[in-house]
ZANU-141768 format. One record per residue (C-alpha): residue number from 0; x, y negated, z. Coordinates in pm, 1 decimal. Last residue first. Layout:
BEGIN
+-----+----------+----------+----------+
|  nr |        x |        y |        z |
+-----+----------+----------+----------+
| NUM |        X |        Y |        Z |
...
+-----+----------+----------+----------+
***
This chain:
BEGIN
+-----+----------+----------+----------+
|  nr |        x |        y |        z |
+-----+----------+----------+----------+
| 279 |    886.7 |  -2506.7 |  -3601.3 |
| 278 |    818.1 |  -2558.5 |  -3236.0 |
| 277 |    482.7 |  -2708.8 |  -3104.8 |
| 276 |    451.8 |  -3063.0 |  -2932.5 |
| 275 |    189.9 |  -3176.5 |  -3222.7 |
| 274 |    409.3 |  -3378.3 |  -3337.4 |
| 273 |    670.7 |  -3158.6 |  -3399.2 |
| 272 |    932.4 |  -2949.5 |  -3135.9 |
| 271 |   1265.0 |  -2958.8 |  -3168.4 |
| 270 |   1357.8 |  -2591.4 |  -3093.4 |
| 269 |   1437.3 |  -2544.8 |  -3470.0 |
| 268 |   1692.3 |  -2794.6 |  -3469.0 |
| 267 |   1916.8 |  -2713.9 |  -3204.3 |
| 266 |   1916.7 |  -2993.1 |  -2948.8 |
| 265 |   2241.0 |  -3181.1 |  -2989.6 |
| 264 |   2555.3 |  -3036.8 |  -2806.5 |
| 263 |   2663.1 |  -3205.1 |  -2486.5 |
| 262 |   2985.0 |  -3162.2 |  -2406.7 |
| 261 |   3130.1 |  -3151.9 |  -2023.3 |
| 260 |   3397.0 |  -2859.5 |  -2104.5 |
| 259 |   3115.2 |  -2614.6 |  -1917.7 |
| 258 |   2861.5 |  -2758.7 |  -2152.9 |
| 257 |   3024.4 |  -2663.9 |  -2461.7 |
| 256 |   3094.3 |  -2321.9 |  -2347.3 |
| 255 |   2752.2 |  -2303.6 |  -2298.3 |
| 254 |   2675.3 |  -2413.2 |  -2621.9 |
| 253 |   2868.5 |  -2203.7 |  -2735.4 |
| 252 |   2717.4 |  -1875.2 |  -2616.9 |
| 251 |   2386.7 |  -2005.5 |  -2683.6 |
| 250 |   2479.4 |  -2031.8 |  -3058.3 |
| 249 |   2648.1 |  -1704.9 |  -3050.6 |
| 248 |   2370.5 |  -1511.6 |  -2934.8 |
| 247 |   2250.3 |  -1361.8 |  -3239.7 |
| 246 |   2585.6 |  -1285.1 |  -3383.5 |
| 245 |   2600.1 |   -925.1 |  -3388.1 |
| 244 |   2871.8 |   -890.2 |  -3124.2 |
| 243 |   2950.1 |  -1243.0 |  -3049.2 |
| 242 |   3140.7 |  -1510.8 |  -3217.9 |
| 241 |   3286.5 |  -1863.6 |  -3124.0 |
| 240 |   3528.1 |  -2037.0 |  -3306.8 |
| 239 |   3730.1 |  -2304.7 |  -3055.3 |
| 238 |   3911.3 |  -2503.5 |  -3308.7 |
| 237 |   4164.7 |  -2797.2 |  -3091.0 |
| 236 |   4291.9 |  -3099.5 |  -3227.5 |
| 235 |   4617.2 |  -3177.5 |  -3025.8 |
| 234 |   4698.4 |  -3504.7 |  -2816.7 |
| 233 |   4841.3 |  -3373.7 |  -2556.2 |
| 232 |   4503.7 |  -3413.2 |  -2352.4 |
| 231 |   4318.9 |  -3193.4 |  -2620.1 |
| 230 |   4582.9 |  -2950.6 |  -2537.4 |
| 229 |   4502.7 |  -2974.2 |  -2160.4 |
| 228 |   4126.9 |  -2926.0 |  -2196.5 |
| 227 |   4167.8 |  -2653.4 |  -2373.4 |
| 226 |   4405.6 |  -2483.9 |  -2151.6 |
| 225 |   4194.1 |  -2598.6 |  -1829.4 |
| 224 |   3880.5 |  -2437.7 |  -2021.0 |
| 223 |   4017.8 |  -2090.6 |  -2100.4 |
| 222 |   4004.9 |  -1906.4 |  -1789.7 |
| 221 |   3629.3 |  -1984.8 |  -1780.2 |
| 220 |   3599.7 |  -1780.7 |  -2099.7 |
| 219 |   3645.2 |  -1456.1 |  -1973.7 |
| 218 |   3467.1 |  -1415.9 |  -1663.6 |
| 217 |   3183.6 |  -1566.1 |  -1783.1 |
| 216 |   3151.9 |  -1299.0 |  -2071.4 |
| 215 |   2931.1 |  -1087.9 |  -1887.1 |
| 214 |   2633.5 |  -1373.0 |  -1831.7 |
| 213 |   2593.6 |  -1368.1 |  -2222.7 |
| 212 |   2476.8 |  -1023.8 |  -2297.6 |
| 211 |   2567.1 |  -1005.8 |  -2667.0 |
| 210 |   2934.2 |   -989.0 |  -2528.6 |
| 209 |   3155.8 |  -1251.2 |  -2686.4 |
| 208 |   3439.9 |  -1236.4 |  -2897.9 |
| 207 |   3631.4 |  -1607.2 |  -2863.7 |
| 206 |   3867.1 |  -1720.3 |  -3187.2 |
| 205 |   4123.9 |  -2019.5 |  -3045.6 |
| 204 |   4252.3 |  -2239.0 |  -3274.1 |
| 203 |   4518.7 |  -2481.6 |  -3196.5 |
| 202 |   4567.7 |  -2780.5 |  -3361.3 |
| 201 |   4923.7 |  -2943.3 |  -3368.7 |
| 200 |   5127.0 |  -2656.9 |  -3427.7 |
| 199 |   5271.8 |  -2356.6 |  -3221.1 |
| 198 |   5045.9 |  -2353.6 |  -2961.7 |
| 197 |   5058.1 |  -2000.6 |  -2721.5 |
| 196 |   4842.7 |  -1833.9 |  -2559.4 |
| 195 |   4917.6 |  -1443.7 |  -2662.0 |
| 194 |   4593.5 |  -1226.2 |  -2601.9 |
| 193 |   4672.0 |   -882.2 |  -2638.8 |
| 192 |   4465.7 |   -699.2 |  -2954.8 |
| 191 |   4172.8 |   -524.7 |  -3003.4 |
| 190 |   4067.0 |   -585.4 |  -3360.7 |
| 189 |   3735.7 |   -624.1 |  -3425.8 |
| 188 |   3539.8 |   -346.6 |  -3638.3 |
| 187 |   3499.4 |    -20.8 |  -3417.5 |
| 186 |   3433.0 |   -211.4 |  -3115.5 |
| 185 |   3194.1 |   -426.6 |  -3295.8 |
| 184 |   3007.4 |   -146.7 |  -3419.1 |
| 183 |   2941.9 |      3.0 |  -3133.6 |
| 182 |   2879.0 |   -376.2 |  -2967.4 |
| 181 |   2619.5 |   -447.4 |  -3226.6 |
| 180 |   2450.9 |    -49.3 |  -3164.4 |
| 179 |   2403.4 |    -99.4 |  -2832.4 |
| 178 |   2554.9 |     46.5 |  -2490.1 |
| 177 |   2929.0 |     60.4 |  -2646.0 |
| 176 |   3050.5 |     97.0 |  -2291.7 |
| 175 |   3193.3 |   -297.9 |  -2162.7 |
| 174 |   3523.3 |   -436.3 |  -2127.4 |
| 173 |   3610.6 |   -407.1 |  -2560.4 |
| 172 |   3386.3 |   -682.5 |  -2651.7 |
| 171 |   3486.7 |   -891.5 |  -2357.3 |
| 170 |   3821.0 |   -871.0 |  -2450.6 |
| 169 |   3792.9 |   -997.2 |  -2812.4 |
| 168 |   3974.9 |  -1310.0 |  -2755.5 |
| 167 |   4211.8 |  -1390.8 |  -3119.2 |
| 166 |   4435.3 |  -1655.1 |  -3125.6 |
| 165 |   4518.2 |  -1843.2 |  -3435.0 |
| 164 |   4876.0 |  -1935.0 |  -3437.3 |
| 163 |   4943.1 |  -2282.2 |  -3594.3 |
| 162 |   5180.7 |  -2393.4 |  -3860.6 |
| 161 |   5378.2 |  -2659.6 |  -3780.6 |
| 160 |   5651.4 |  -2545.1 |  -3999.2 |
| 159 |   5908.4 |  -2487.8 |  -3735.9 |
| 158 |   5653.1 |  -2354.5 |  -3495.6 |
| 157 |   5546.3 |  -2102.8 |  -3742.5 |
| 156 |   5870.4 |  -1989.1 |  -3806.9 |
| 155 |   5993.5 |  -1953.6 |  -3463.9 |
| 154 |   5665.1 |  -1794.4 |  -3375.6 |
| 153 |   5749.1 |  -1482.5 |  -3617.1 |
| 152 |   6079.5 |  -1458.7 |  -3550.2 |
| 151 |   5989.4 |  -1421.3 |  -3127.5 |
| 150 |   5729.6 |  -1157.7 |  -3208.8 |
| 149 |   5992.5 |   -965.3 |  -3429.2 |
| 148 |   6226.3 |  -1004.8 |  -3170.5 |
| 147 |   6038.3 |   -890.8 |  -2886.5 |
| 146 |   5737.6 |   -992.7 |  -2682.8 |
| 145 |   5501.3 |   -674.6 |  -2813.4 |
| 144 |   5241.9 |   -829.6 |  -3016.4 |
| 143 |   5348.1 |   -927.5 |  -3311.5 |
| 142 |   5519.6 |   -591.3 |  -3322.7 |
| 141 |   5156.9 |   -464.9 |  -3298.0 |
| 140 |   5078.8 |   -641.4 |  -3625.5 |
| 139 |   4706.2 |   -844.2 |  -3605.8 |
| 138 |   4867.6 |  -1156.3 |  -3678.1 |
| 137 |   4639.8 |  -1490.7 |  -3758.9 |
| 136 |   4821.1 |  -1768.4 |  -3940.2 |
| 135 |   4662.7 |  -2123.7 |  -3919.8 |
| 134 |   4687.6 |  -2414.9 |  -4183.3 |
| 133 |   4641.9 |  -2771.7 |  -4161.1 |
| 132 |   4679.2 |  -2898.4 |  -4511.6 |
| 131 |   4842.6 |  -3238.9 |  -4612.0 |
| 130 |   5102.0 |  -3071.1 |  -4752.5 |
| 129 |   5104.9 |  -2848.8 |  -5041.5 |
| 128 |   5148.8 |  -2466.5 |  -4988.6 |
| 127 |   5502.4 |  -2311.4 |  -5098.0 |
| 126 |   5659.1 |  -2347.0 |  -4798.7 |
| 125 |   5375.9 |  -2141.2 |  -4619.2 |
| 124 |   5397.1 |  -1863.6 |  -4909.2 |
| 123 |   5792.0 |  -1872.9 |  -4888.6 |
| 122 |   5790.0 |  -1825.4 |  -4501.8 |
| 121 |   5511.9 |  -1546.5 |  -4524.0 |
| 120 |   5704.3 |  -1363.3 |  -4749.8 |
| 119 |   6052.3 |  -1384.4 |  -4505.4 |
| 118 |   5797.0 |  -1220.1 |  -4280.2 |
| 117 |   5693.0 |   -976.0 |  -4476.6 |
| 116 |   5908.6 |   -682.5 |  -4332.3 |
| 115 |   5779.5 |   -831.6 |  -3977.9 |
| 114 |   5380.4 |   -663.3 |  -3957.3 |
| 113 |   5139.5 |   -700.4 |  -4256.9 |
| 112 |   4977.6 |   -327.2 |  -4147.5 |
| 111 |   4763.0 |   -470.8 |  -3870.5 |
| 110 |   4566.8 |   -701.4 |  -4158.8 |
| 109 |   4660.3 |  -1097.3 |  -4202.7 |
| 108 |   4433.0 |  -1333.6 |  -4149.0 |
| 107 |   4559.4 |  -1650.3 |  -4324.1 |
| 106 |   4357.1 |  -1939.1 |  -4212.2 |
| 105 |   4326.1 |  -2274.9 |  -4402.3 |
| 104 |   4180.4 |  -2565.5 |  -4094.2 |
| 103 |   4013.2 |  -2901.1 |  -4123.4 |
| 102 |   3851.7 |  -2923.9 |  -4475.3 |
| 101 |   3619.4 |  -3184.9 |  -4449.1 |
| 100 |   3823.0 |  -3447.4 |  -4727.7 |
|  99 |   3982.1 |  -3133.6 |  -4948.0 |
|  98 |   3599.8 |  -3033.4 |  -4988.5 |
|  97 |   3531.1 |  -3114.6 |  -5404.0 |
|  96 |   3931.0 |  -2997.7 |  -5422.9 |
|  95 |   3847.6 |  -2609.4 |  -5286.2 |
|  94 |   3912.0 |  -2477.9 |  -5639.1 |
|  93 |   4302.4 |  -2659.8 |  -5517.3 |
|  92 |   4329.4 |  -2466.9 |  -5219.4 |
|  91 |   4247.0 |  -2142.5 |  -5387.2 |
|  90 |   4470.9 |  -2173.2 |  -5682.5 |
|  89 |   4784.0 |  -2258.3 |  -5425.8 |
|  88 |   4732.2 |  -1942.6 |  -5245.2 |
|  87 |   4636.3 |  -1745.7 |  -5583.3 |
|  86 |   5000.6 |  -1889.5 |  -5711.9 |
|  85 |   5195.8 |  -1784.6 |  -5395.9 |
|  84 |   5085.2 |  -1477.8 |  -5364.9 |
|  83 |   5470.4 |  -1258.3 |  -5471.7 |
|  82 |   5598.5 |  -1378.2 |  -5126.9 |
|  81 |   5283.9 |  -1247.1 |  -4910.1 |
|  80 |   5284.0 |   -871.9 |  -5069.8 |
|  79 |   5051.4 |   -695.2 |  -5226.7 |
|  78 |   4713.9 |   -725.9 |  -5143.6 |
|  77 |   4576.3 |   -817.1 |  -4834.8 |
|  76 |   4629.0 |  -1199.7 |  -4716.3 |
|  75 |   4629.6 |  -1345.3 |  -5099.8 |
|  74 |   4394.7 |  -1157.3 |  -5284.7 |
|  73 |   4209.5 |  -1115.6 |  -4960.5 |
|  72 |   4097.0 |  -1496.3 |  -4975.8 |
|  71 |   4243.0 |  -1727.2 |  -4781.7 |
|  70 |   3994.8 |  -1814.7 |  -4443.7 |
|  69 |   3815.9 |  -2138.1 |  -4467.9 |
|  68 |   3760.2 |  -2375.5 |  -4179.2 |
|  67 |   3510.9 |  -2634.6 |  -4278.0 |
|  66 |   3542.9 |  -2979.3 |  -4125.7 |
|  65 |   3203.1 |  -3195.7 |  -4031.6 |
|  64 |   3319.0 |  -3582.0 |  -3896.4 |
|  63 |   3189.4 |  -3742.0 |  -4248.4 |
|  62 |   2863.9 |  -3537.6 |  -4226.7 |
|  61 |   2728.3 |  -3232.9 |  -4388.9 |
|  60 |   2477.0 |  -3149.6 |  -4617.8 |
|  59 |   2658.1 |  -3335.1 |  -4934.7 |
|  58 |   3001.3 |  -3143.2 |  -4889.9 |
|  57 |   2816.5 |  -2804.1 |  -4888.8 |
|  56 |   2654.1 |  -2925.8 |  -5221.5 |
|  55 |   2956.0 |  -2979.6 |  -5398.0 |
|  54 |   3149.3 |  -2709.3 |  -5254.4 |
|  53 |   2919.1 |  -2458.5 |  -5413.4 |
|  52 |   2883.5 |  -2621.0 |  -5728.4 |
|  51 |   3257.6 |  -2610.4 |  -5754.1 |
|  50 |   3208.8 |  -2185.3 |  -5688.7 |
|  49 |   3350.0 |  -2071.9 |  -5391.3 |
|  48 |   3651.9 |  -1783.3 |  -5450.3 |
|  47 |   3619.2 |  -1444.4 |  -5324.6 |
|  46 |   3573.7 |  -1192.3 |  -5072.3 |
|  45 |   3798.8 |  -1400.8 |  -4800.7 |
|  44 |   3589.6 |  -1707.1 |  -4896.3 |
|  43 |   3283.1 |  -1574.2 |  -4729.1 |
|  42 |   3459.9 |  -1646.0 |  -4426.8 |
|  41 |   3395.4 |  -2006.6 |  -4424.4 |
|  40 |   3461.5 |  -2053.0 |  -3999.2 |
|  39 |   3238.8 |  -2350.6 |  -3927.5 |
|  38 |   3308.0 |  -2695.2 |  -3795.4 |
|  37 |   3134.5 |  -3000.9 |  -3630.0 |
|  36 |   2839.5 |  -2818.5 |  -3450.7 |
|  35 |   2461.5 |  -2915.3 |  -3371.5 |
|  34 |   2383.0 |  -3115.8 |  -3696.0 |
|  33 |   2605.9 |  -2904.9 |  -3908.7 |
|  32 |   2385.6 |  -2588.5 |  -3854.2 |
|  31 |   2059.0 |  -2774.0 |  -3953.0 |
|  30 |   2225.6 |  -2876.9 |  -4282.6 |
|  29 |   2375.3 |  -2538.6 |  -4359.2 |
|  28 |   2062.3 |  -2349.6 |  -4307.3 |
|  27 |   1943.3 |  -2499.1 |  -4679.3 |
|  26 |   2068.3 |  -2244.3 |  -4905.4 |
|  25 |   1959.3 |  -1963.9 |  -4635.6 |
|  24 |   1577.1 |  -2119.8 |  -4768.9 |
|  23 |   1400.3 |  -2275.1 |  -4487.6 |
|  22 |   1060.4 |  -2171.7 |  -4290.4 |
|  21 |   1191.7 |  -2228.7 |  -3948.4 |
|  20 |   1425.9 |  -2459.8 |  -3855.9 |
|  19 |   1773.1 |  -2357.8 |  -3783.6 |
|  18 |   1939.6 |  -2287.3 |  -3401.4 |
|  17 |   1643.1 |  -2187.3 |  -3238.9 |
|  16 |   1334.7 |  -2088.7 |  -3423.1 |
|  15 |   1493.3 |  -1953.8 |  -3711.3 |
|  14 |   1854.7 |  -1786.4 |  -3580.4 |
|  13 |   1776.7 |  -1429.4 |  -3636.2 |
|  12 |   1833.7 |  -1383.0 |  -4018.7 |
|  11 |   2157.5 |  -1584.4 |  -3948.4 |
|  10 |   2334.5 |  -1887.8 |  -4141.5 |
|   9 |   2616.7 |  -2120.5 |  -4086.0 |
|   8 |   2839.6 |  -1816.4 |  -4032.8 |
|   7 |   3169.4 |  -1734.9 |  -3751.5 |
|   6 |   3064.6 |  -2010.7 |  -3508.8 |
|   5 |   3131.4 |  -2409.7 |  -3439.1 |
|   4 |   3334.5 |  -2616.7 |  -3202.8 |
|   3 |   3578.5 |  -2870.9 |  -3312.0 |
|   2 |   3761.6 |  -3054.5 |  -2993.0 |
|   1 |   3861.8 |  -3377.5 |  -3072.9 |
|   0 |   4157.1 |  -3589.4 |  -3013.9 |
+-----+----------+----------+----------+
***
């Protein structure tokens, strides 16, 4: 089964000249992006709904293997509660139609104060969806958290539906001084959270916070390969969504990770070099 590796954006002000070609228009970064990884998280989503047009054109820059991993948007994860969103849920999947054959993963983030009052919600909202649809739940709840009933409710029910648990790695973020202004504000943004390893459907998704400096987060990931490499020998598809501080390194963070699970990514675009032997 594959593994799907890709980053939290298909498009950064400081990836020209390494991931994406120089001199394109953000419209086109897409393209480049899909020709080194085979999945992206679509967190634009969470602010509001992609236009058809949209969809349309993302579908045509990327291959038949590409999947998009869109998060729900807010109106579903943030306001109000779960049980009473089942009709923008079900909206949302079906404006995404044009994509329904690349989409691989829905993800629900929830915020720290969704914690076990909604979880009878979050069983009628995840019965409600259509199948056909992977779909991952991310908990940021301390009850979630804390190995006790609520904990144990809330993986029964996502194990009986099949539904997987994203798991969120921002250790590395939170193991160093806030020395820059990325990993300031990263400190204050991500949530810090235990990691819980667990895979309660059949692809898990694992969301890694790296350090800007990419030698310190070593330590962390290496852990990780023998679990990835033994869900993707049950069987399971497995997300691996890799982020760091401000972003800038995340494509040389993955592709390390890549290499240390023996895959070799394709040459990022915009170090190809031209005729001439110089880079775009």
């Amino acid at each position: 089964m594959p593994l799907y590796l890709g980053l939290s954006q298909w498009s950064h002000a400081g990836w020209p000249g390494s991931l994406l070609s120089r001199g394109l228009k953000s419209t086109e970064h897409l393209a480049d992006y899909a020709r080194v990884f085979n999945t992206v998280e679509g967190n634009t989503s969470f602010y509001g709904m992609p236009d058809t047009q949209s969809l349309t054109r993302w579908a045509a820059m990327t291959g038949d293997d590409f999947r998009f991993t869109f998060k729900f948007p807010s109106t579903v994860s943030h306001q109000g509660r779960l049980g009473d969103n089942i009709a923008p849920a079900q909206a949302f999947i079906e404006q995404l139609t044009p994509l329904h054959h690349k989409l691989g993963m829905l993800m629900l983030q929830l915020p720290a104060a969704c914690g076990p009052e909604q979880l009878d919600g979050l069983a009628h909202l995840l019965e409600a969806l259509p199948d056909g649809f992977e779909v991952g739940v991310e908990v940021r709840h301390p009850a979630f958290f804390a190995k006790g009933e609520a904990e144990r409710r809330l993986n029964r029910l996502l194990l009986e539906r099949g539904v997987n648990r994203i798991i969120m790695d921002s250790r590395t973020v939170f193991a160093v001084a806030p020395a820059t202004p990325a990993l300031a504000d990263a400190q204050q943004k991500k949530p810090r959270v235990p990691v819980h390893i667990i895979s309660t459907g059949h692809s898990p998704v694992v969301r890694f916070i790296g350090n800007p400096d990419l030698p310190a987060n070593t330590p962390f990931w290496q852990p990780w390969l023998p679990r990835l490499r033994g869900w993707l020998d049950e069987g399971k598809s497995v997300y691996l969504f890799v982020h760091t501080a401000d972003n800038v390194e995340a494509p040389a963070l993955a592709a390390a990770l890549a290499e240390a699970l023996g895959m070799t990514l394709p040459a990022f675009p915009g170090q190809i070099p031209d005729a001439q032997g110089s880079l775009f």
